[in-house]
C-alpha positions as a Python dict, from the first residue, in 0.01 Angstrom:
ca = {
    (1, 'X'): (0, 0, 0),
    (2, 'X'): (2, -320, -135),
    (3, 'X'): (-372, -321, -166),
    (4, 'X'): (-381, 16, -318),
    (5, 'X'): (-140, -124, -673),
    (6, 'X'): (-381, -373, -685),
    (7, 'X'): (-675, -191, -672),
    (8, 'X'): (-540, 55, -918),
    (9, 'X'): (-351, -206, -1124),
    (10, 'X'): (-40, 6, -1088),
    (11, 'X'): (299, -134, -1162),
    (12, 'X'): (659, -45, -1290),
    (13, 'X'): (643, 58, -1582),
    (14, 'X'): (353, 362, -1531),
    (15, 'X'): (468, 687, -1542),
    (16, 'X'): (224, 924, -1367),
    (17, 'X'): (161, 1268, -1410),
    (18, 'X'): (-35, 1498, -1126),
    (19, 'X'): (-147, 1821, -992),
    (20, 'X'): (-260, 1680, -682),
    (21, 'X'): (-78, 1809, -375),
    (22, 'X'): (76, 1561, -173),
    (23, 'X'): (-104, 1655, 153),
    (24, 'X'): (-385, 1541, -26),
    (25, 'X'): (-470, 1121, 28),
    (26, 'X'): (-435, 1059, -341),
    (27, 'X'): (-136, 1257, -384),
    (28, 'X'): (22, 1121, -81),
    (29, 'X'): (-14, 730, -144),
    (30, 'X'): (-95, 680, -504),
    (31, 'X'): (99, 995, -691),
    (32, 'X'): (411, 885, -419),
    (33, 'X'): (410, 622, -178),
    (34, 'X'): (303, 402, -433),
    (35, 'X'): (555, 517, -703),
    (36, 'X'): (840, 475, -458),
    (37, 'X'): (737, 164, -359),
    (38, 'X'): (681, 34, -752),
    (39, 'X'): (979, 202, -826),
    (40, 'X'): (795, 388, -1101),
    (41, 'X'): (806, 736, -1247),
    (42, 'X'): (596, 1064, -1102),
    (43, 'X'): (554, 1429, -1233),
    (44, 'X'): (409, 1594, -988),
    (45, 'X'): (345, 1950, -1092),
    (46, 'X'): (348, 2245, -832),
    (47, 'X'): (35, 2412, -973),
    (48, 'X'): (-264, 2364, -1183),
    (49, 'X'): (-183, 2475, -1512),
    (50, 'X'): (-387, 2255, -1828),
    (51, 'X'): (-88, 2368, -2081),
    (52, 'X'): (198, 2267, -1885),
    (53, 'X'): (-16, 1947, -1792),
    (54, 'X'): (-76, 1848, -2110),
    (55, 'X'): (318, 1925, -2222),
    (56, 'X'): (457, 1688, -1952),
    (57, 'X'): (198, 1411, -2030),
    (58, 'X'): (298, 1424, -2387),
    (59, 'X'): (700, 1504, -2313),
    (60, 'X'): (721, 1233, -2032),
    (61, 'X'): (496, 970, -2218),
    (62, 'X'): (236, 905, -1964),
    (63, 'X'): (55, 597, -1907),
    (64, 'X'): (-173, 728, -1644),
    (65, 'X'): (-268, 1086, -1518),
    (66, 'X'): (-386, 1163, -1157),
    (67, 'X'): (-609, 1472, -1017),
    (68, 'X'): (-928, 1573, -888),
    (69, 'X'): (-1213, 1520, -1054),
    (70, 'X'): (-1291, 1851, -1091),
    (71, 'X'): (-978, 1915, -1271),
    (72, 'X'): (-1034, 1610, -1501),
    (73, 'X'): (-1417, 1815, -1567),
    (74, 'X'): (-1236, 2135, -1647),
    (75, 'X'): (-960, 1959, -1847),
    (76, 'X'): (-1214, 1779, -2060),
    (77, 'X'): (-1425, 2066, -2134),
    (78, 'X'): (-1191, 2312, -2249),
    (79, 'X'): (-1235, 2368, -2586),
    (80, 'X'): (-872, 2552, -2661),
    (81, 'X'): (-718, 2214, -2552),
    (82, 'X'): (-621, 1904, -2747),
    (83, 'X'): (-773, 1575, -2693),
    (84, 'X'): (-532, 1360, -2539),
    (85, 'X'): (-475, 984, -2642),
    (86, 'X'): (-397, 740, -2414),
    (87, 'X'): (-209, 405, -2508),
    (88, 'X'): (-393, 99, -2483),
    (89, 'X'): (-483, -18, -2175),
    (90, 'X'): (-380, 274, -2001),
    (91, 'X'): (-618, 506, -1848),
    (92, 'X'): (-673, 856, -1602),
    (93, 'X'): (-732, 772, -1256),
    (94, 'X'): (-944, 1011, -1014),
    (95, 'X'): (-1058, 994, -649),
    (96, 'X'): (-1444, 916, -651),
    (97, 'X'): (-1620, 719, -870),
    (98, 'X'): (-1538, 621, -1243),
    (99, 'X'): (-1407, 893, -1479),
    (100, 'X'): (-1712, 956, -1715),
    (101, 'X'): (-1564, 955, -2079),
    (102, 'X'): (-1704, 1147, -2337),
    (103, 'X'): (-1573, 972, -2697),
}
């Protein structure tokens, strides 16, 4: 556990927002296990749905979102969505490789 807050540089203070179901790896250690253990915050959402993900990133404050990357893909490309800001040094975390970024 401990080497997966390092890897991600989670701590405390992040407040996570996901869609990714805990039987999944990610959802079970990072979007969870991790947050319990930090004694952070989680919003894991039952379902898929970009409006109400957007809402709870934006009413909950996020400082980190979690999901797969095909849902980050979708997310990104919508054009009916807003684009989201992030806070400094706070960014979206996928399984895989690094998020690609489109500024």
């Amino acid at each position: 556990m401990q080497g997966i807050i390092k890897a991600l540089a989670l701590d405390e203070d992040m407040v996570r927002v996901s869609v990714t179901p805990l039987f999944h790896a990610m959802g079970l250690t990072v979007n969870m296990l991790a947050v319990v253990f930090l004694g952070a915050s989680a919003v894991i959402q039952a379902k898929l749905d970009f409006e109400e993900f957007l809402k709870a990133n934006e009413k909950y404050k996020a400082t980190m979102i979690s999901g797969a990357p095909t849902s980050h893909y979708m997310l990104m490309n919508d054009p009916g969505l807003p684009i989201i800001a992030f806070p400094p040094g706070k960014w979206p975390c996928r399984e895989a490789r690094p998020f690609p970024w489109r500024c």
